[in-house]
C-alpha positions as CSV (number, residue, x, y, z in Angstrom):
1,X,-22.6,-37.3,-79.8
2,X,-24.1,-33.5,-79.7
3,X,-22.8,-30.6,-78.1
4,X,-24.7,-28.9,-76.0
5,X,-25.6,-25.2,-76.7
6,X,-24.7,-22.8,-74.4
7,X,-27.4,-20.3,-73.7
8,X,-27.4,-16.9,-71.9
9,X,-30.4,-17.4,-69.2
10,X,-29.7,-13.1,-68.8
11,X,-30.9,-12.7,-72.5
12,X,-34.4,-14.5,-71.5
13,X,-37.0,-12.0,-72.0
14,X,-38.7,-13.2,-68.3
15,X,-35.2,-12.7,-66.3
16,X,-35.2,-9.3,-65.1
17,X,-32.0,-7.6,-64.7
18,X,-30.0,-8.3,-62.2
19,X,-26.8,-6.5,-60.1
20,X,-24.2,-7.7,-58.0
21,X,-23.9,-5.3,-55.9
22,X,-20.1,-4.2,-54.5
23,X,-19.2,-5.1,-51.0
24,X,-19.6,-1.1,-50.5
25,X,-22.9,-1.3,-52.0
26,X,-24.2,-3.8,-50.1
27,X,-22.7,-2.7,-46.7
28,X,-25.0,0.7,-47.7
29,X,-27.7,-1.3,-47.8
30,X,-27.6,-3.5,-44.8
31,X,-26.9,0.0,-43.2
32,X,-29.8,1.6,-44.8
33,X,-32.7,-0.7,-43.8
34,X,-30.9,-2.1,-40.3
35,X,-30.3,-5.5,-41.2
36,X,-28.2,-8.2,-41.6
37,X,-27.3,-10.2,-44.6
38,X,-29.4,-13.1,-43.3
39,X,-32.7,-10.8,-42.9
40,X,-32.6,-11.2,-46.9
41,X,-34.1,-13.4,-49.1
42,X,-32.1,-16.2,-50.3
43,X,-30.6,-17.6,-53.6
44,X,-28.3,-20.2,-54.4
45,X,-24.5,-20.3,-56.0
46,X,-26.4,-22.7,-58.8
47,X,-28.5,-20.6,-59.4
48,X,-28.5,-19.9,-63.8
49,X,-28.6,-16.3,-63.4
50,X,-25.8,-16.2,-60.2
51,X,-23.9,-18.6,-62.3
52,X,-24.1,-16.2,-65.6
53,X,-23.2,-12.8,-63.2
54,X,-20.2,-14.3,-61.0
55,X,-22.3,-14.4,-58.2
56,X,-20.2,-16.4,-54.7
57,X,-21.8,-16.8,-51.3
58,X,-21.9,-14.0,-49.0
59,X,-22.9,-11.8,-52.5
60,X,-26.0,-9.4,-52.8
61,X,-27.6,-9.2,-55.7
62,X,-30.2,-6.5,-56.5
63,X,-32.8,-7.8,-59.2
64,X,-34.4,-4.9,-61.3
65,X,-38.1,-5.6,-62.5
66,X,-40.1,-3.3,-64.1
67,X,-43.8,-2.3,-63.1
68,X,-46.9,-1.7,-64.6
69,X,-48.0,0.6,-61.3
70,X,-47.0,4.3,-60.7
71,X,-44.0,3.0,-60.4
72,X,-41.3,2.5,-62.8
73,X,-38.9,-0.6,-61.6
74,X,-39.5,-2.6,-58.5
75,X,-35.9,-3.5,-56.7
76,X,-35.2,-6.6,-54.8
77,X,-32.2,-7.9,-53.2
78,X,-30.9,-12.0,-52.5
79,X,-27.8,-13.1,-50.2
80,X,-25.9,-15.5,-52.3
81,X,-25.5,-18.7,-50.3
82,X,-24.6,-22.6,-51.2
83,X,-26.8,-24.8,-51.0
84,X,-26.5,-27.6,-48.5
85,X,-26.4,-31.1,-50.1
């Protein structure tokens, strides 16, 4: 029998960084652009990278990719939800 490696999906060179953002954090935000956590995009408590940053439903996560535009990073956020089975 093998064992399994473990590997750190964050270390991947195509996952861009991502934040779980502080229940202050993300109140600011939902604040900020006048909407509610369920006007977000969503992602999933099985999901590698939520798995690998401690991520639990009701969570907001703020994923960090870089640009090749004027710009420098491009930010996005995701409500952490489960997934219905």
């Amino acid at each position: 029998m093998t064992k399994k490696k473990k590997i750190d999906v964050l270390l991947h060179k195509f996952v861009p960084q991502h934040i779980l953002l502080t229940k202050e954090e993300s109140q600011e935000l939902l604040n900020k652009y006048k909407i509610d956590v369920n006007d977000l995009p969503q992602m999933f408590e099985k999901d590698p990278v939520a798995i690998a940053i401690g991520a639990i439903e009701g969570d907001i996560v703020k994923i960090v990719r870089d640009s090749n535009t004027t710009v420098r990073t491009v930010d996005y956020f995701r409500y952490v939800k489960k997934e219905k089975v």
